[in-house]
C-alpha positions as CSV (number, residue, x, y, z in Angstrom):
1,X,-50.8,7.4,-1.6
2,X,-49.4,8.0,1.7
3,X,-45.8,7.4,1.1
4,X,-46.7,9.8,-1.9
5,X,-47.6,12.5,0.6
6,X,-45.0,11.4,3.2
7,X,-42.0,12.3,0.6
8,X,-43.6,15.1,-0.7
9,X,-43.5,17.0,3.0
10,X,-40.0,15.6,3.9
11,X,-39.2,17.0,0.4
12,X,-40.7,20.2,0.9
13,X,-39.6,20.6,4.6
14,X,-35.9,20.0,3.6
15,X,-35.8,22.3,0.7
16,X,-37.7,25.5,2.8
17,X,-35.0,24.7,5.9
18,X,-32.5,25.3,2.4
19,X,-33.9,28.3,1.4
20,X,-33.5,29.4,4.9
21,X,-29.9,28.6,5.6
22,X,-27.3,31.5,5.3
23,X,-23.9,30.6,4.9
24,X,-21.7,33.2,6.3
25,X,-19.7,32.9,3.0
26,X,-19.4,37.3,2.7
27,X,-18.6,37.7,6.2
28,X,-15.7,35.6,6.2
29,X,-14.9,37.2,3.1
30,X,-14.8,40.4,4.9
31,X,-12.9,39.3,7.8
32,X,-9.7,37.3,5.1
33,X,-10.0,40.9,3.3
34,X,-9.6,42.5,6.4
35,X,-6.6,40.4,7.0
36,X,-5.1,40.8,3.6
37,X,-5.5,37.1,2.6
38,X,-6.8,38.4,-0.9
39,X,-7.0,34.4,-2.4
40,X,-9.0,33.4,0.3
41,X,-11.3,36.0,0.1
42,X,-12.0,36.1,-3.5
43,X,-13.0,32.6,-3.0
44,X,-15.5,33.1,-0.1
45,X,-17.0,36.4,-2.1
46,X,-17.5,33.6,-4.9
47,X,-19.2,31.3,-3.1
48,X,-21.6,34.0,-2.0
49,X,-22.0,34.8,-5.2
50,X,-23.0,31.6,-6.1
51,X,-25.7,31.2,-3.0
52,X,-26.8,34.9,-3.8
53,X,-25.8,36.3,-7.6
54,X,-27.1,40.0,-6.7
55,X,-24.8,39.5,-4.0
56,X,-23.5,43.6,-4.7
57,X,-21.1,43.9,-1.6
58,X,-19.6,41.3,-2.8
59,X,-19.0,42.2,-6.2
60,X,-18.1,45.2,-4.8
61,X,-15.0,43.4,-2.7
62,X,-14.4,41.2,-5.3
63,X,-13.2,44.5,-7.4
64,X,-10.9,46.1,-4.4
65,X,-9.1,42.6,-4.7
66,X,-8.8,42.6,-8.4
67,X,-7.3,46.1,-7.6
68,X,-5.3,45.6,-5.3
69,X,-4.0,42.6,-7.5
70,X,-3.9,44.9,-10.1
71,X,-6.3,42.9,-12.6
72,X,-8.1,45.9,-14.1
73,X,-10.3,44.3,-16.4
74,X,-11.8,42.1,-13.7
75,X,-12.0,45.3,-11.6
76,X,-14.0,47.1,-14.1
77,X,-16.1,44.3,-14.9
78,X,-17.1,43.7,-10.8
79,X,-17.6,47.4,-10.5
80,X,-19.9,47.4,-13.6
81,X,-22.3,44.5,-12.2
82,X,-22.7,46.6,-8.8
83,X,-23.9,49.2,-10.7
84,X,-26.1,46.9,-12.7
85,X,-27.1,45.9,-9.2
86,X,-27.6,48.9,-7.9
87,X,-26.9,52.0,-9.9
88,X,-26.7,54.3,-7.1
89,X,-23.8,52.3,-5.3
90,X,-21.6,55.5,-5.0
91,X,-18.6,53.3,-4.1
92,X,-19.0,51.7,-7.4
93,X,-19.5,55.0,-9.5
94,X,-16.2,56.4,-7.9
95,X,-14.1,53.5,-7.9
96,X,-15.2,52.7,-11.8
97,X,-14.6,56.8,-12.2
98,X,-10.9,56.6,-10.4
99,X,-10.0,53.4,-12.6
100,X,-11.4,54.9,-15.9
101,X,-9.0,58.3,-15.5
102,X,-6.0,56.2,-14.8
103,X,-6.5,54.7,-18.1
104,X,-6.9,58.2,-19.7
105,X,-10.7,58.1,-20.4
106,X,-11.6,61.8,-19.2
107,X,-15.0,62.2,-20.9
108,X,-16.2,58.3,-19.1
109,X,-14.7,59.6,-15.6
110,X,-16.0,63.2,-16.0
111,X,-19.5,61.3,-16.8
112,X,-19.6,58.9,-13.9
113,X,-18.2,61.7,-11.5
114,X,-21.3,63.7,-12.7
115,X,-23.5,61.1,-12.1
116,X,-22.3,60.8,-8.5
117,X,-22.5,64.4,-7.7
118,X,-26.3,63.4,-9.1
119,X,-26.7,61.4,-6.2
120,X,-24.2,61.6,-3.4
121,X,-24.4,61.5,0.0
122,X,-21.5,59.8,1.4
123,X,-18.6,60.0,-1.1
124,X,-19.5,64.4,-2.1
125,X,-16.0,64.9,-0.8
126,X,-14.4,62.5,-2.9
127,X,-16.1,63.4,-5.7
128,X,-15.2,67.4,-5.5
129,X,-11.7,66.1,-5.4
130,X,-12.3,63.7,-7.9
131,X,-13.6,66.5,-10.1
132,X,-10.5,68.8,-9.5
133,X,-8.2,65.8,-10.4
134,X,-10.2,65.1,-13.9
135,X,-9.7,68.6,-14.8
136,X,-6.2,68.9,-14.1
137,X,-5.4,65.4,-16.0
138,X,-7.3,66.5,-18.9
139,X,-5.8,69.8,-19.6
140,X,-1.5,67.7,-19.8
């Protein structure tokens, strides 16, 4: 019974000191984005993802790699699970707004730049000229 109990603590105590332990996967993700070693990055942002799934910042790099390596269907799809995340990530709503007029949807990117003039407070800038650039793309 006691070597029951005995395995049962080291058990427990190794898998709390597990739950504890933070790899710094999304910070050196940060820094190789930083640095413009997109490959490596994508890979740390991954294993985050991995340790933490609602891991929305890096979701949220993940997609400003895929656009930079101009992969837009991965983009979109990155930027759509921040905002399943977190549906008032107003990096997200822009960025998925930007990416949805270059492909010549108007009415998505006129919806998602009205839903971020719903709820903005740091991108209101972007988003009036955002606004001004939907209108004038719409009306060629």
């Amino acid at each position: 019974m006691k070597i029951k109990t005995l395995k049962f603590t080291i058990i427990f105590f190794l898998s709390i000191n597990t739950l504890y332990a933070k790899p710094e996967y999304f910070d050196e993700g940060v820094n190789l984005y930083n640095k413009e070693k997109l490959k490596e990055a994508q890979f740390k942002f991954e294993q985050e993802i991995v340790f933490n799934p609602k891991s929305e910042l890096s979701y949220l790099y993940l997609s400003k790699i895929f656009n930079k390596l101009d992969k837009k269907d991965l983009e979109e799809q990155n930027l759509n699970t921040v905002m399943l995340l977190n549906p008032k990530n107003e990096e997200a709503i822009y960025n998925l707004a930007k990416l949805k007029l270059a492909s010549s949807d108007y009415k998505k990117s006129k919806e998602l730049n009205k839903r971020l003039s719903s709820i903005c407070e740091k991108f209101c800038n972007k988003n009036s000229e955002l606004k001004v650039e939907i209108e004038n793309l719409s009306k060629k």
